[in-house]
Residue, then its C-alpha position, 0 to 999 in steps of 0.5 A: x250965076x256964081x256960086x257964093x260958097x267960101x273956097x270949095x263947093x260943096x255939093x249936098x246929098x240933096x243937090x246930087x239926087x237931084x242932079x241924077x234925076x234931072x241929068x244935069x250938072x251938080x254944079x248948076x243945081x248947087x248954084x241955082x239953090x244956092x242963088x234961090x235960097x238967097x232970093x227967099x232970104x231977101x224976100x222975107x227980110x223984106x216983107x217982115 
């Protein structure tokens, strides 16, 4: 999984939280929305 934002990552505020709580790297939640979030956009094009 690579993240497809342009030039630099930026980590939200959401996705560090969300990091702090689980222990794991901000960088793999960002990517892992990020790919998600992709996902459900082509999910609903799809369906409508």
């Amino acid at each position: 999984m690579e993240c497809t934002c342009e030039g630099e990552c930026v980590i939200s505020p959401t996705e560090a939280a969300m990091a702090d709580a689980t222990g794991m790297d901000p960088l793999f939640i960002h990517v892992f929305m990020d790919t998600w979030e992709a996902h459900a956009m082509r999910v609903i094009e799809e369906r409508f």
